[in-house]
N, CA, C and O atoms as CSV, one atom per row, in Angstrom:
chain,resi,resn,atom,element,x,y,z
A,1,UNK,N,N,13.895,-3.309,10.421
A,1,UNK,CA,C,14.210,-3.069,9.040
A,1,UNK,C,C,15.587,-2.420,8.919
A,1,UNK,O,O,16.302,-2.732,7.967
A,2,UNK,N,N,16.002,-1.530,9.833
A,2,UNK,CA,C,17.105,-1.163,9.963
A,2,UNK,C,C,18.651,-2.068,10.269
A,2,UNK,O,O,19.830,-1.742,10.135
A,3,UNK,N,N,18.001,-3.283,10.718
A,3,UNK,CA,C,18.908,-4.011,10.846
A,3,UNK,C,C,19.400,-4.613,9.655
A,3,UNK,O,O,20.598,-4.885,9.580
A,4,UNK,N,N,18.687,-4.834,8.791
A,4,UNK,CA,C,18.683,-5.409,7.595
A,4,UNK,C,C,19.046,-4.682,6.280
A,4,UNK,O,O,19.634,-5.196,5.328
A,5,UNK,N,N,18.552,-3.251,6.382
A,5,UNK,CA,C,18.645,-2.678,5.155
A,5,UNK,C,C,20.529,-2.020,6.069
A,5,UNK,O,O,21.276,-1.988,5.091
A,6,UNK,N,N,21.098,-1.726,6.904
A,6,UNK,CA,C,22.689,-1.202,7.552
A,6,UNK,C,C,22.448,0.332,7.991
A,6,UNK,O,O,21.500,1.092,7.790
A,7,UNK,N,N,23.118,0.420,8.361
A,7,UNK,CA,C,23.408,2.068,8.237
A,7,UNK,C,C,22.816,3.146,7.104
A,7,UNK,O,O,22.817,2.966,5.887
A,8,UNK,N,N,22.317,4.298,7.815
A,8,UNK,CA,C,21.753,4.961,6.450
A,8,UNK,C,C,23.130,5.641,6.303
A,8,UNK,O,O,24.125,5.774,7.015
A,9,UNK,N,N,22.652,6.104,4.762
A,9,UNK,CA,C,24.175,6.726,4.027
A,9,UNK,C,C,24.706,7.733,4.594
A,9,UNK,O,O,24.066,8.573,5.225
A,10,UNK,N,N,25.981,7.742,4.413
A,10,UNK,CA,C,26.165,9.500,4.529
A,10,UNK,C,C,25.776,10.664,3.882
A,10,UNK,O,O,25.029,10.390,2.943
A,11,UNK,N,N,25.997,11.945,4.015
A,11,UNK,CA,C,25.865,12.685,3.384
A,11,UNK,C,C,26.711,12.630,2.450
A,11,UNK,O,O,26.195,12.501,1.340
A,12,UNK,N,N,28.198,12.695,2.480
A,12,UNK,CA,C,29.039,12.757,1.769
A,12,UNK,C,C,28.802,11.748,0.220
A,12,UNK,O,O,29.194,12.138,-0.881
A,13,UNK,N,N,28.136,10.510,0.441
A,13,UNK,CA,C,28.088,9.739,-0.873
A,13,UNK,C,C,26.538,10.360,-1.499
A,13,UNK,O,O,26.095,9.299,-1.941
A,14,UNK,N,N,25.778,11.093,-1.716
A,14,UNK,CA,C,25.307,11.499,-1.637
A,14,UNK,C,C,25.068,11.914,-3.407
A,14,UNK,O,O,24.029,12.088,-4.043
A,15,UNK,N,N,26.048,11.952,-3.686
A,15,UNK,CA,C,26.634,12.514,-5.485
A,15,UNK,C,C,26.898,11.229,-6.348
A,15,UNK,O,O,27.607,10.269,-6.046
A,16,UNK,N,N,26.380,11.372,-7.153
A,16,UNK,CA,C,25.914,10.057,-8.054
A,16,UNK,C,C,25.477,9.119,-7.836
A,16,UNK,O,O,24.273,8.956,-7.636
A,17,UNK,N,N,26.530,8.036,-7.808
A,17,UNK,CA,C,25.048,6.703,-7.572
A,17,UNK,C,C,24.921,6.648,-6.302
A,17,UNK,O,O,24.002,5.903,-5.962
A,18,UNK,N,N,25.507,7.166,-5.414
A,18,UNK,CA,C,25.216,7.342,-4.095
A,18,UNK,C,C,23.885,8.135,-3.884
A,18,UNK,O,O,23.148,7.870,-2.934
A,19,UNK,N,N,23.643,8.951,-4.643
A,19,UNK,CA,C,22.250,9.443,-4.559
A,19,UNK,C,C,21.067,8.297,-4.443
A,19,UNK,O,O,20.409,7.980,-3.452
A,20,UNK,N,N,21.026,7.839,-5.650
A,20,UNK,CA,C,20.217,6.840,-5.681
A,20,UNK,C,C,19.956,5.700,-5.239
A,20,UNK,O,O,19.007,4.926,-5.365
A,21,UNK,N,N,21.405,5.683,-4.430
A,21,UNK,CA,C,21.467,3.888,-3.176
A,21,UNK,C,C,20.606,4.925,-1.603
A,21,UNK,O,O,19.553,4.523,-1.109
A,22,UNK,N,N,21.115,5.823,-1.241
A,22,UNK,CA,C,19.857,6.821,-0.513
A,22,UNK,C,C,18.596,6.825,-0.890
A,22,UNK,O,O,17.900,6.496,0.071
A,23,UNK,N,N,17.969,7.040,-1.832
A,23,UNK,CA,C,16.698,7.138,-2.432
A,23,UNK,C,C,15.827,5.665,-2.138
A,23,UNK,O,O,14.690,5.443,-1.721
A,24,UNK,N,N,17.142,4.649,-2.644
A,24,UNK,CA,C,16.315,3.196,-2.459
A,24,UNK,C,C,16.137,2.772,-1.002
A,24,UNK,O,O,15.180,2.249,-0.431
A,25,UNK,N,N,17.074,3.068,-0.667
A,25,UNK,CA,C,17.203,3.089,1.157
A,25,UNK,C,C,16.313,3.225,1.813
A,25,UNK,O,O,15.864,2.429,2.637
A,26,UNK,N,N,15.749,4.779,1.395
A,26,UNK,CA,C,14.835,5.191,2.390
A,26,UNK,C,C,13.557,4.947,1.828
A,26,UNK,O,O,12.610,5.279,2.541
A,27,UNK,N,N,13.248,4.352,0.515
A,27,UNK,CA,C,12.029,3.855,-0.183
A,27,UNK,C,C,11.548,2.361,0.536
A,27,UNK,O,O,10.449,2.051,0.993
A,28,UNK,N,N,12.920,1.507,0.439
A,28,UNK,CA,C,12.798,0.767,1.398
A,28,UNK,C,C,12.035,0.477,2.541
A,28,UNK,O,O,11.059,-0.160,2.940
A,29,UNK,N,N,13.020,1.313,2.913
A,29,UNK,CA,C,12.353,1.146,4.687
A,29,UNK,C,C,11.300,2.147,4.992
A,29,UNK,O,O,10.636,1.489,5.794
A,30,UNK,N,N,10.832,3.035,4.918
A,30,UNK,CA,C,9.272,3.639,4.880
A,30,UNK,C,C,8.495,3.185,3.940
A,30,UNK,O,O,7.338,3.123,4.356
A,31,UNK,N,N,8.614,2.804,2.754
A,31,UNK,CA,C,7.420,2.361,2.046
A,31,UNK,C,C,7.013,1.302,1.715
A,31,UNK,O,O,5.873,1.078,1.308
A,32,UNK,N,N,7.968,0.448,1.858
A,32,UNK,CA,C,7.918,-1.273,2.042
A,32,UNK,C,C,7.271,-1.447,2.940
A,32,UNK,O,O,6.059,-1.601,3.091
A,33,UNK,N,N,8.727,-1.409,4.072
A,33,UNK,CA,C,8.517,-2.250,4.985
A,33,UNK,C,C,7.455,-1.526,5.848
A,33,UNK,O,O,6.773,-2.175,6.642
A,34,UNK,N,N,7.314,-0.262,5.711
A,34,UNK,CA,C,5.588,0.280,6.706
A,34,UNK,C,C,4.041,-0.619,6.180
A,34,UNK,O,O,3.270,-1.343,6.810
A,35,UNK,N,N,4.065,-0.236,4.994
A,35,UNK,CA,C,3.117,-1.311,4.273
A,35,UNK,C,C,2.997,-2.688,4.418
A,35,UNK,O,O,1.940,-3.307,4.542
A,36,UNK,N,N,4.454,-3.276,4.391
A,36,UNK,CA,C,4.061,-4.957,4.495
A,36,UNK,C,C,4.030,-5.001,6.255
A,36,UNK,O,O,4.428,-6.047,6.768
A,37,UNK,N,N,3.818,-4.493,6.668
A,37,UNK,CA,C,4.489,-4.215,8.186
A,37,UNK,C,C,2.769,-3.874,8.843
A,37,UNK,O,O,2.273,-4.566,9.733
A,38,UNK,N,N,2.128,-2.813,8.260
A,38,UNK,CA,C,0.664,-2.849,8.183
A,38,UNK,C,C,-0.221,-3.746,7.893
A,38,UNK,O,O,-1.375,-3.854,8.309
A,39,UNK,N,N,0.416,-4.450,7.093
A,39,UNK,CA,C,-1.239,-5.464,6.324
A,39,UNK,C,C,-1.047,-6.608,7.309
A,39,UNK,O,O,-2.079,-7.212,7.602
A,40,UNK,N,N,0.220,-7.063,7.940
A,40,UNK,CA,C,0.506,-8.239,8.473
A,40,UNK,C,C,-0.023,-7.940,10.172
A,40,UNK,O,O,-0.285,-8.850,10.958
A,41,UNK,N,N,-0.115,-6.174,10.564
A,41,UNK,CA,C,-0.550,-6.411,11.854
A,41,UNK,C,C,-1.958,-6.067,11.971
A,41,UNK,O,O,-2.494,-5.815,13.051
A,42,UNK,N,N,-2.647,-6.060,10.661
A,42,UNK,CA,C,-3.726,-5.757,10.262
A,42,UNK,C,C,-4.541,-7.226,10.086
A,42,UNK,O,O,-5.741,-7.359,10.325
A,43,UNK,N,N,-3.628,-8.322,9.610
A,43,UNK,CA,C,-4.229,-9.743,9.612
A,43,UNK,C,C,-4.317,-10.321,11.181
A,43,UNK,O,O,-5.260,-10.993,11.600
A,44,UNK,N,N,-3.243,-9.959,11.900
A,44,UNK,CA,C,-3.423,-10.109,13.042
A,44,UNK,C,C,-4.586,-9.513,14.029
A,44,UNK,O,O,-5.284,-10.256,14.719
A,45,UNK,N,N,-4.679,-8.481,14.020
A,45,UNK,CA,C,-5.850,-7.755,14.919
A,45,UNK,C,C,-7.154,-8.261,14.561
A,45,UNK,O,O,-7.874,-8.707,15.454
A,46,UNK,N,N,-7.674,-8.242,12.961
A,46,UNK,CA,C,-8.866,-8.645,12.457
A,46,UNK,C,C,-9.182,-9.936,13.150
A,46,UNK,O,O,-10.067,-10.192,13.966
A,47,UNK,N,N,-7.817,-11.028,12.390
A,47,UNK,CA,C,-8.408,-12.731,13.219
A,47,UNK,C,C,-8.488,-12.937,14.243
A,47,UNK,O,O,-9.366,-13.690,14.663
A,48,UNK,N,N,-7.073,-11.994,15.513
A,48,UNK,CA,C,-7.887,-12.129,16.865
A,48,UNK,C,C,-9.077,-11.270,17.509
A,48,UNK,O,O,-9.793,-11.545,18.472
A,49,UNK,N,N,-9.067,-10.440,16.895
A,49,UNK,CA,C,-10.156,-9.351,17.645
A,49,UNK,C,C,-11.772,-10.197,17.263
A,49,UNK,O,O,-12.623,-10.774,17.940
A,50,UNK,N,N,-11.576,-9.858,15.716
A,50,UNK,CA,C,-12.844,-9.657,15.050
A,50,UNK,C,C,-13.304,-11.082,14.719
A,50,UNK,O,O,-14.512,-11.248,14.555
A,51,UNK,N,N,-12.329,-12.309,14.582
A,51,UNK,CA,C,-12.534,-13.636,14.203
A,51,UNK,C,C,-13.065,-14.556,15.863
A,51,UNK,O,O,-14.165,-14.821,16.347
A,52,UNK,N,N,-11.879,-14.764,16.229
A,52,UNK,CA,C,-11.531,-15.816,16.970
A,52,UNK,C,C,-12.221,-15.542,18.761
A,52,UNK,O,O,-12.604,-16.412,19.543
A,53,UNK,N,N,-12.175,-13.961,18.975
A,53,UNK,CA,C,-12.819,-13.994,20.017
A,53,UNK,C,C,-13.862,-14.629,20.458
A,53,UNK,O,O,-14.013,-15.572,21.236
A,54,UNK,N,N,-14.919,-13.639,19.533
A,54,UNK,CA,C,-15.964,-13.870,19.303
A,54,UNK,C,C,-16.712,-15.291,19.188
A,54,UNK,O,O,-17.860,-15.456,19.602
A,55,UNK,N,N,-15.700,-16.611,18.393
A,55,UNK,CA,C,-15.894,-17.435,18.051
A,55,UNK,C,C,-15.561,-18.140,19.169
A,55,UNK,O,O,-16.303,-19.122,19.170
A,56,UNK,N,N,-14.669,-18.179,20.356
A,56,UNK,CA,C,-14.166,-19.072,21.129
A,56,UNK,C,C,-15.050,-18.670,22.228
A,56,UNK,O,O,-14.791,-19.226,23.295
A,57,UNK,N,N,-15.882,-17.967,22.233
A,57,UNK,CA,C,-16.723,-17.408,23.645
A,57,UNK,C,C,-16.732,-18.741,24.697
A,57,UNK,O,O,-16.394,-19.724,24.038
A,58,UNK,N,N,-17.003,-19.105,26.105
A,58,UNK,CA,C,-16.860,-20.050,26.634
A,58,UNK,C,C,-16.024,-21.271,26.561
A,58,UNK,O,O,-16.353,-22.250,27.230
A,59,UNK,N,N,-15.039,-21.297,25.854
A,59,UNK,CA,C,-14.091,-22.283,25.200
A,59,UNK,C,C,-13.220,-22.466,26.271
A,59,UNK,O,O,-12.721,-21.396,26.621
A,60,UNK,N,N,-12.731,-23.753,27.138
A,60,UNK,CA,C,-11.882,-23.760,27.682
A,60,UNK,C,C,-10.564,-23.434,27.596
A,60,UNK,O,O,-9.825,-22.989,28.474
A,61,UNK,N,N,-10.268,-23.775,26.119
A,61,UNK,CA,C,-8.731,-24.100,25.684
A,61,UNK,C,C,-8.602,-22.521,24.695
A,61,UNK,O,O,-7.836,-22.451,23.734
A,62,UNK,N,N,-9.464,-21.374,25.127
A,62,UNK,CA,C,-9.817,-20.093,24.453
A,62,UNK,C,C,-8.210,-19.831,23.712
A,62,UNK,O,O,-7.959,-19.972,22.515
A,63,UNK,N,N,-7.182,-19.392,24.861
A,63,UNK,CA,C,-6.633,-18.919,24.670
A,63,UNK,C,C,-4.860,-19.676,23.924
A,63,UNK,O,O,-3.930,-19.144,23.317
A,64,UNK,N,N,-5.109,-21.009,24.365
A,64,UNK,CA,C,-4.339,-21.626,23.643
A,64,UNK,C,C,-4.606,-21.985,22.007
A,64,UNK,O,O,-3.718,-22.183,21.178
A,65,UNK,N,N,-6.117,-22.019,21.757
A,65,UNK,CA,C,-6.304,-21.600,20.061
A,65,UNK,C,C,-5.838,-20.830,19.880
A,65,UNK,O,O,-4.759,-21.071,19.340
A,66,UNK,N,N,-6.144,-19.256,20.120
A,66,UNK,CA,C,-6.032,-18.017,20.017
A,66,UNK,C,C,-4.615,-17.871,19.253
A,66,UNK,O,O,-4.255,-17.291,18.229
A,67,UNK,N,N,-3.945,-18.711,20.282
A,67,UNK,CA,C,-2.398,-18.289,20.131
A,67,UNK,C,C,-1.477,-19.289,18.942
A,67,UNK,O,O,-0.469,-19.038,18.282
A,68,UNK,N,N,-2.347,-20.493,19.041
A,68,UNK,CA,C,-1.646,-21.579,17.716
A,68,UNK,C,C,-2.106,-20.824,16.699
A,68,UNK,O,O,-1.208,-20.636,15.879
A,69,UNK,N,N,-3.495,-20.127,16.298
A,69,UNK,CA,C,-3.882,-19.409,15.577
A,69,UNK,C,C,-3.044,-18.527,14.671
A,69,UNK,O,O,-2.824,-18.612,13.463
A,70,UNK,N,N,-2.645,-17.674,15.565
A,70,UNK,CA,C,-1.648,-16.056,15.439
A,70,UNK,C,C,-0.499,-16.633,15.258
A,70,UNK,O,O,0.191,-15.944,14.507
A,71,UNK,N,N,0.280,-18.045,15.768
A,71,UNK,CA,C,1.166,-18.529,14.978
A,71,UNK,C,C,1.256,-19.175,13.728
A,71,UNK,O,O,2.255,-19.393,13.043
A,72,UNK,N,N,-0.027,-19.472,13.510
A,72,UNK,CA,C,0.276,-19.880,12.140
A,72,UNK,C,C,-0.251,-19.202,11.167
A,72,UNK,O,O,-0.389,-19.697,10.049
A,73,UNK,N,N,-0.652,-17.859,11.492
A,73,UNK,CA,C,-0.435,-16.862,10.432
A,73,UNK,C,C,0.710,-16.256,10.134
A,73,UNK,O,O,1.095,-15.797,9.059
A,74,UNK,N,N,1.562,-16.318,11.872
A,74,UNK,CA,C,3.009,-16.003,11.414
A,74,UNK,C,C,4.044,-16.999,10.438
A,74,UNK,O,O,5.063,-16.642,9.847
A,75,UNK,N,N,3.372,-18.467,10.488
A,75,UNK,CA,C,4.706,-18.907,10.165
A,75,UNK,C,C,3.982,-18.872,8.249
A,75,UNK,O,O,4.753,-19.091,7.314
A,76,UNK,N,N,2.636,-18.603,8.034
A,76,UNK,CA,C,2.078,-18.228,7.103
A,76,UNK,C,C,3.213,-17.212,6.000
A,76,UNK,O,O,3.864,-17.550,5.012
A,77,UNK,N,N,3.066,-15.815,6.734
A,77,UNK,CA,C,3.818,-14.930,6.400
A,77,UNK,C,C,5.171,-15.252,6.222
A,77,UNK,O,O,5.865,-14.939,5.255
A,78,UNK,N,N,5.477,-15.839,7.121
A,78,UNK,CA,C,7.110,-16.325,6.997
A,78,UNK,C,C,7.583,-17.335,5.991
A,78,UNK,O,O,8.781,-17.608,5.913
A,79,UNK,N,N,6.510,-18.008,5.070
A,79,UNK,CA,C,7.003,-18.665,4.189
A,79,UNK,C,C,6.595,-17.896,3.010
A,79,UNK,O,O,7.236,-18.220,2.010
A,80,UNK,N,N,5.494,-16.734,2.775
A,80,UNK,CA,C,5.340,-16.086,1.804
A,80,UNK,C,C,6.689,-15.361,1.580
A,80,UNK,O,O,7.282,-15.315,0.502
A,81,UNK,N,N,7.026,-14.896,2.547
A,81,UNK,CA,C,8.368,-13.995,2.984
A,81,UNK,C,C,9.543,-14.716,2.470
A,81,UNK,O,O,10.281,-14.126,1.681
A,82,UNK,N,N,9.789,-15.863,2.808
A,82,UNK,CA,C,11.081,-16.424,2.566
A,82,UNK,C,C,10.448,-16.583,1.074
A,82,UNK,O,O,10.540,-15.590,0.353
A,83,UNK,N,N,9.962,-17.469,0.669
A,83,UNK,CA,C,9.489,-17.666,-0.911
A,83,UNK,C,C,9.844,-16.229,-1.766
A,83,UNK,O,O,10.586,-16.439,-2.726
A,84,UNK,N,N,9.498,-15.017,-1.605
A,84,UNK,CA,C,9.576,-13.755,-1.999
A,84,UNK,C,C,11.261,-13.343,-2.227
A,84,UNK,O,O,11.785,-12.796,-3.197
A,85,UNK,N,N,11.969,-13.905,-0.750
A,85,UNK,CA,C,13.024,-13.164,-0.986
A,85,UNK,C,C,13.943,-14.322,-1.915
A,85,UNK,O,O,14.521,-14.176,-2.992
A,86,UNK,N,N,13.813,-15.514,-1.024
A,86,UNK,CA,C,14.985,-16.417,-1.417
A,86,UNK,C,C,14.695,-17.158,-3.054
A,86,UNK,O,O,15.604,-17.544,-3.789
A,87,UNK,N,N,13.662,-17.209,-3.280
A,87,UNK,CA,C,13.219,-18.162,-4.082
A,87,UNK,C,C,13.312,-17.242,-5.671
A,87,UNK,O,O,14.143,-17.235,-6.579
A,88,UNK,N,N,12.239,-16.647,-5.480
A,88,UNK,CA,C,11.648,-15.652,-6.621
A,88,UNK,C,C,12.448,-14.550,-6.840
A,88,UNK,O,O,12.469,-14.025,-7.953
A,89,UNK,N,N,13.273,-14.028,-5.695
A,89,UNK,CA,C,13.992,-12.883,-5.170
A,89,UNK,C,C,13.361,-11.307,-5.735
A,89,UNK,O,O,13.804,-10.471,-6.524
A,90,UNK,N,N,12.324,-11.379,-5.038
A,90,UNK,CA,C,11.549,-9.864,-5.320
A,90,UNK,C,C,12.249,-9.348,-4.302
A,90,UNK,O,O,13.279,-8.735,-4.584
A,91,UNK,N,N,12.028,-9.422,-3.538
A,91,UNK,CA,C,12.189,-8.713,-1.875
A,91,UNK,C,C,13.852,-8.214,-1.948
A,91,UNK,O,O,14.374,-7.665,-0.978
């Protein structure tokens, strides 16, 4: 997230709207991105732990599901993600 959101501010800009480009900064990156950052490794653990294990018990090809699986929740996220930023431009 740090790569993305730059450098945090200085102190020095700090006084007027520099206050508030700090404020968004660090709202940013702890409260965003911890949250969307949670639910997404939270979809992950549930479907492999709690879903897919369980479900593939004796399965030859166990672990190659497993893993097309967890990718296509990533590329899931990754189009909610791009849609969000590029499209709609919430993000």
């Amino acid at each position: 997230m740090r790569l993305v959101l730059g450098e945090i501010p200085k102190e020095e800009s700090y006084n007027g709207f520099g206050f508030f480009l700090n404020l968004f900064y660090h709202y940013g990156l702890v409260c965003v991105g911890l949250i969307i950052g949670v639910i997404i490794a939270l979809l992950f653990i549930i479907t492999d732990v709690f879903i897919l294990k369980k479900k593939l018990v004796g399965n030859s090809k166990q672990t190659q599901i497993r893993i097309l699986v967890l990718l296509l929740i990533a590329f899931i996220v990754f189009i909610i993600h791009y849609f969000l930023e590029k499209v709609i431009d919430v993000i």
